[in-house]
DRENLO-379162 format. One line per 2 residues: number of its first residue (from 1); for each residue x, y, z of C-alpha. Coordinates in steps of 0.25 Angstrom, whole numbers. Layout:
NUM	X,Y,Z  ...
***
This chain:
1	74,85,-102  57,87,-101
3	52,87,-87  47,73,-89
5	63,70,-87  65,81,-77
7	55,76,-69  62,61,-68
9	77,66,-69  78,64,-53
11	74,49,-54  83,47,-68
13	95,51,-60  89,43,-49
15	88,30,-58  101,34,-65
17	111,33,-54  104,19,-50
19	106,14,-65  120,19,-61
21	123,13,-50  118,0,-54
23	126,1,-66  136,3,-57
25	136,-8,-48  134,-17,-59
27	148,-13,-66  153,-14,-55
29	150,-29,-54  157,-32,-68
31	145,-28,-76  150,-19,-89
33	149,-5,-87  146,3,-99
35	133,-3,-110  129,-16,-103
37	121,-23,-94  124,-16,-83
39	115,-3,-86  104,-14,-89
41	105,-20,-75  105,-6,-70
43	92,-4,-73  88,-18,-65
45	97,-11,-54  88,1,-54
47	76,-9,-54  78,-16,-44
49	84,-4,-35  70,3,-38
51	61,-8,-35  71,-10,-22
53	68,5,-17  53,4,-19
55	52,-10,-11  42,-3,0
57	34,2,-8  32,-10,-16
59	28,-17,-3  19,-6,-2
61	13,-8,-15  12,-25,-14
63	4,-21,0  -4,-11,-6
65	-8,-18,-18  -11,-31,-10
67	-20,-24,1  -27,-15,-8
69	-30,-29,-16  -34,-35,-2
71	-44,-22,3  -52,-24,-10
73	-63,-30,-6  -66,-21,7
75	-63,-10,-4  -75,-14,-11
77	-83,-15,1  -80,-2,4
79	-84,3,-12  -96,-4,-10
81	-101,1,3  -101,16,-4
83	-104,12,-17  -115,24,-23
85	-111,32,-12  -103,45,-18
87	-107,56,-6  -95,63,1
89	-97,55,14  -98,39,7
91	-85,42,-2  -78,46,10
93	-82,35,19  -77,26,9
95	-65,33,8  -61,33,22
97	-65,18,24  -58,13,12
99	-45,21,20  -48,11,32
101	-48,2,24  -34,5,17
103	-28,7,32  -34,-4,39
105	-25,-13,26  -13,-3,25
107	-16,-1,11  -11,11,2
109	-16,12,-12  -4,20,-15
111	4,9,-11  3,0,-23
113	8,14,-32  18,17,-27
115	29,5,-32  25,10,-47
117	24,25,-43  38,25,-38
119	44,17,-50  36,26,-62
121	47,36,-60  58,28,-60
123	53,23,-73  50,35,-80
125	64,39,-77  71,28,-80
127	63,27,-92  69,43,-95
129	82,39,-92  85,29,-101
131	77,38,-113  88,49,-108
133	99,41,-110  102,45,-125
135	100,60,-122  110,58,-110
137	120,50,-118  119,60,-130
139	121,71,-120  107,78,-122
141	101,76,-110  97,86,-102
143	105,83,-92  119,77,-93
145	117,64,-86  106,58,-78
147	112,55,-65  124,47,-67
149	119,42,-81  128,53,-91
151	130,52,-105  139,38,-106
153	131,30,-96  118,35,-103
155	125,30,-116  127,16,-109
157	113,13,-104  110,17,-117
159	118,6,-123  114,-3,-112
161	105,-14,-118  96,-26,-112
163	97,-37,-122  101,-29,-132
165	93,-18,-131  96,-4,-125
167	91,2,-113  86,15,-115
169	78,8,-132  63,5,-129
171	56,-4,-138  50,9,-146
173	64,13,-151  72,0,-150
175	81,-1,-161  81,-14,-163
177	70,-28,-164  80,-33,-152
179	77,-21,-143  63,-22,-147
181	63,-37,-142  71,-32,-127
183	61,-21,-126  48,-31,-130
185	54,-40,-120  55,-33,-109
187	41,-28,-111  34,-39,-110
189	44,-43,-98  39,-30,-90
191	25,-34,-94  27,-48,-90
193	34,-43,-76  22,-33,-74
195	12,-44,-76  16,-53,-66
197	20,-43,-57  7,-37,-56
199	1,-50,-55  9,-55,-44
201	5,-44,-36  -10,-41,-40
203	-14,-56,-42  -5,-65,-33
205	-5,-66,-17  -20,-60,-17
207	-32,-65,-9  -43,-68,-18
209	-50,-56,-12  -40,-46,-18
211	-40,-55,-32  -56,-56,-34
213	-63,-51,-46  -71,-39,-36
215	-60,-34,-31  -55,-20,-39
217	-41,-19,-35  -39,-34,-41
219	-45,-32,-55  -36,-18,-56
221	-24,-24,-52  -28,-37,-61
223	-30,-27,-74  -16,-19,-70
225	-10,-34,-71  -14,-34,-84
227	-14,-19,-90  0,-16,-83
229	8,-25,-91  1,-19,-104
231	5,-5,-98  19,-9,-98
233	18,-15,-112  13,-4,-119
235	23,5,-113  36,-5,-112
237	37,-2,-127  43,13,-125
239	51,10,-113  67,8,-115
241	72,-5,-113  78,-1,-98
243	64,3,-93  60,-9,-96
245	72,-17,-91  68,-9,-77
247	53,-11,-78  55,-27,-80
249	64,-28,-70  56,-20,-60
251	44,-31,-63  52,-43,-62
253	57,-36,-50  45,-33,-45
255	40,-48,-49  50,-55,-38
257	48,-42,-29  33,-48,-27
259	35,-60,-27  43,-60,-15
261	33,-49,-9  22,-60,-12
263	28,-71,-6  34,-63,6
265	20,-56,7  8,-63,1
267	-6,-56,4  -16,-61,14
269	-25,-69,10  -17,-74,-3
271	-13,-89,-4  2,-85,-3
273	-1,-79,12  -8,-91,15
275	4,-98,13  11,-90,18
277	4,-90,31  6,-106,32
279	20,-105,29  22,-94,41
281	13,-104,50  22,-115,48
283	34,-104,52  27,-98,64
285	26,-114,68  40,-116,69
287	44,-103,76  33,-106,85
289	37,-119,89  54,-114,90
291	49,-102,99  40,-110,110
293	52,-119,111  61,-110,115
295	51,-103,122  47,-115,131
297	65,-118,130  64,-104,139
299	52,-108,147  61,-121,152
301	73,-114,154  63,-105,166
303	57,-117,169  44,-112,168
305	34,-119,157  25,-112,146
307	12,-114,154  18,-107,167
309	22,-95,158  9,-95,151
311	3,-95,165  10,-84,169
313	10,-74,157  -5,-75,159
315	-5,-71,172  2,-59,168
317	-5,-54,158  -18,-56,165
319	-12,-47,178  -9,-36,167
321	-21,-36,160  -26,-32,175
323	-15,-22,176  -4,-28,184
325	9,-29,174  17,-33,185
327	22,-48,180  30,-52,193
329	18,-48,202  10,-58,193
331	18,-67,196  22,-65,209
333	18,-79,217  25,-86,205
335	38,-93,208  42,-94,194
337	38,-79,192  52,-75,185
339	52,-88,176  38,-84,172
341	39,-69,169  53,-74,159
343	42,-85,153  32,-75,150
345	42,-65,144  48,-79,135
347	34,-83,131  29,-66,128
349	42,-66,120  38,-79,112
351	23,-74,109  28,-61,105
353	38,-67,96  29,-78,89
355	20,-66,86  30,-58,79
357	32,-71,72  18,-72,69
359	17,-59,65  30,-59,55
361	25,-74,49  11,-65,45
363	4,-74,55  0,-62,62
365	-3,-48,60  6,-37,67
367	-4,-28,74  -5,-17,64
369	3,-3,68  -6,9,70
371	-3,18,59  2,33,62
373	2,38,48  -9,42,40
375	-6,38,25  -8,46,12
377	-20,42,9  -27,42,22
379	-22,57,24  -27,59,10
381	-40,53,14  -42,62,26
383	-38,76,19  -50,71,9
385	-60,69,19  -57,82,28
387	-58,90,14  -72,82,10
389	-77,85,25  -74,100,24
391	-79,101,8  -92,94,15
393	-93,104,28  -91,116,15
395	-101,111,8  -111,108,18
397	-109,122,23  -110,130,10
399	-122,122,7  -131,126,19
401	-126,141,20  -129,143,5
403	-139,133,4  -133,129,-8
405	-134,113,-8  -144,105,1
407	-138,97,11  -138,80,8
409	-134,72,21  -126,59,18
411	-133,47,17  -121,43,27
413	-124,52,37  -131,45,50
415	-144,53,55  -137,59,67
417	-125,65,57  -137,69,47
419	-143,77,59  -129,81,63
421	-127,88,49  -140,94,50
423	-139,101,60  -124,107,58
425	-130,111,44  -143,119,52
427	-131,123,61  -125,130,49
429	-137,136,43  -140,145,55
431	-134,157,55  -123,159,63
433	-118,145,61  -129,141,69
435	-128,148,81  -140,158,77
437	-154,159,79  -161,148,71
439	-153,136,77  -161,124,83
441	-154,116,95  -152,102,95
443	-164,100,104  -172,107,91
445	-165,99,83  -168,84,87
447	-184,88,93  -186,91,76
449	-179,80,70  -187,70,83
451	-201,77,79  -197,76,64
453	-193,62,65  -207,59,73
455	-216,66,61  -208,57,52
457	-212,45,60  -227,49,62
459	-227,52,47  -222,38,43
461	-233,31,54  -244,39,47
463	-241,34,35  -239,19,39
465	-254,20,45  -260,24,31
***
């Protein structure tokens, strides 16, 4: 066993006892134990048990994808603002406004990786295990079983065939024209499946400022349409048939997954939100209209009208807004003062619950919760620039002990940090780091650069008089 199988052997043992359990269950239900269909369905079993346990992070991955598609054009903006500007101080400008950017949307680049990050493994070992299933049912495995799979359950996947053709025989090595056929098939199926996957999520549900022509992220995602399913087409061809089986069924899976995502989900600013949006106006209507009746139902009941309570909640709220939170006071001379205060709290209620109503119909925007966690990128973000401004502070220092380089100021700079700099550099050319003999005062400082910048001027009106 090489070290590439070494390396895998935990998440082959891993997707062996899920291939068994399925298989399990399913002879368990009246399927045929032994060669069959069973081991076939276990492979869809472990698909869909895979593509259940990375659900969060496929959330994760749709969001990612559609608010990095969405922050495009501000992107550019930001690219275009420090375009020709390589210095130190520009690229790390950019880089911290480009990180406002990112948390002022909740985006993650990262986030749109990980779904395929997570599954590569799974594929490279599944792929492994079904190419060890000869050596484990000839008994010259390194190891006598992998996981529950021993040498008579290896021999039965191995015999196990979808239409005719055996799981663990790719196209390269098929036997047979008719495995050829299963194993073309299914290519162009996972090609297909790809396709349209990636098209419903790059292309579909998108404002038209995500999809336009100038917009990067757009025109990658539109060439990976295209160049994804020819990946998969030049590689389906060494793949054994049970790879495939999974890979197609995690794209058809994937498919419907969207699709109800989409639907459930669609992205501001598409035409599906917009419907959307009217559909949840229309349902927002009706609730309205049900909760004010029984509201005004409640209101009857006290014996107090709408208006009155209106009247009074008012009053209340302008008392506390000059500091008396004392209700009954408020509403002391009142004769109706415990019919009023119960109306208040119905109608507060109402509001309250017509706004989380608002709120879960995506008619209103919950107020945003103040994050208390950095993430990864920020954190790796902020260790960058502490190291740039120490390497900076190095060189800067090196450079006017040992006179070794000339200062440059940053075309960034403002005139009060450019005066700031120079004097902190003077500060560190004098001996004793400053404190010595030859150091001006402030008071020095500011009468040269005034009587310097009145030379400049008289210089400039001489020359305008000739």
């Amino acid at each position: 066993m090489g070290w590439y199988d070494t390396i895998l052997f935990p998440i082959k043992w891993l997707i062996a006892w899920i291939m068994y359990g399925v298989h399990e269950g399913l002879t368990f239900l009246g399927f045929s134990g032994g060669a069959g269909p069973a081991w076939v369905l276990a492979i869809v079993g472990l698909t869909l048990i895979i593509r259940g346990a990375i659900w969060p992070l496929y959330l994760k991955q749709i969001k990612s994808s559609r608010s990095m598609q969405v922050v495009q054009p501000e992107m550019m903006k930001i690219r275009e603002k420090y375009k020709g500007r390589k210095d130190q101080v520009s690229q790390q400008q950019m880089s911290q406004e480009t990180m406002a950017l990112y948390k002022k949307y909740g985006v993650s680049p990262m986030a749109s990786c990980w779904p395929m990050l997570v599954q590569l493994p799974i594929f490279a070992a599944l792929f492994r295990l079904l190419f060890s299933l000869g050596a484990v049912a000839n008994g010259t495995y390194a190891k006598p079983a992998i996981g529950p799979i021993d040498a008579s359950l290896a021999n039965e996947i191995q015999h196990s065939t979808f239409f005719g053709a055996p799981l663990s025989t790719s196209m390269v090595n098929a036997p047979d024209w008719g495995t050829k056929i299963v194993a073309l098939a299914l290519i162009i199926l996972m090609m297909l499946t790809q396709f349209l996957t990636m098209r419903q999520l790059t292309m579909k549900n998108m404002p038209a400022s995500a999809l336009s022509g100038d917009n990067p992220m757009a025109r990658m995602n539109k060439s990976m349409m295209y160049t994804m399913p020819l990946i998969m087409a030049f590689s389906g061809w060494a793949l054994p048939i049970g790879v495939l089986v999974y890979w197609a069924t995690t794209n058809i899976f994937t498919t419907f997954q969207q699709a109800f995502v989409l639907w459930r989900m669609p992205t501001p600013g598409s035409p599906a939100h917009d419907r959307l949006i009217e559909k949840n106006k229309g349902k927002y209507a009706t609730y309205r209209e049900e909760r004010e009746a029984e509201y005004n139902g409640e209101l009857a009941k006290l014996g107090v009208s709408d208006e009155q309570v209106k009247g009074a909640a008012t009053k209340i709220s302008k008392a506390a807004a000059k500091g008396n939170d004392d209700a009954n006071a408020v509403l002391a001379d009142n004769p109706d003062k415990d019919k009023l205060l119960r109306g208040v709290e119905l109608r507060a209620e109402m509001l309250e619950e017509m706004r989380q109503r608002r709120v879960k119909l995506q008619l209103e925007n919950e107020k945003p919760k103040p994050r208390t966690k950095e993430t990864f990128m920020e954190k790796m973000m902020k260790k960058a620039e502490e190291q740039n401004k120490l390497q900076q502070q190095a060189q800067r220092v090196s450079g006017t002990q040992k006179g070794q380089q000339r200062y440059q100021p940053s075309r960034n700079m403002s005139k009060a940090e450019r005066a700031a700099e120079a004097k902190r550099r003077r500060n560190l050319a004098q001996p004793n780091n400053g404190k010595g003999k030859g150091k001006l005062s402030d008071d020095e400082i500011q009468r040269r650069r005034v009587e310097r910048q009145r030379a400049a001027r008289a210089k400039r009106k001489k020359k305008n008089q000739k």
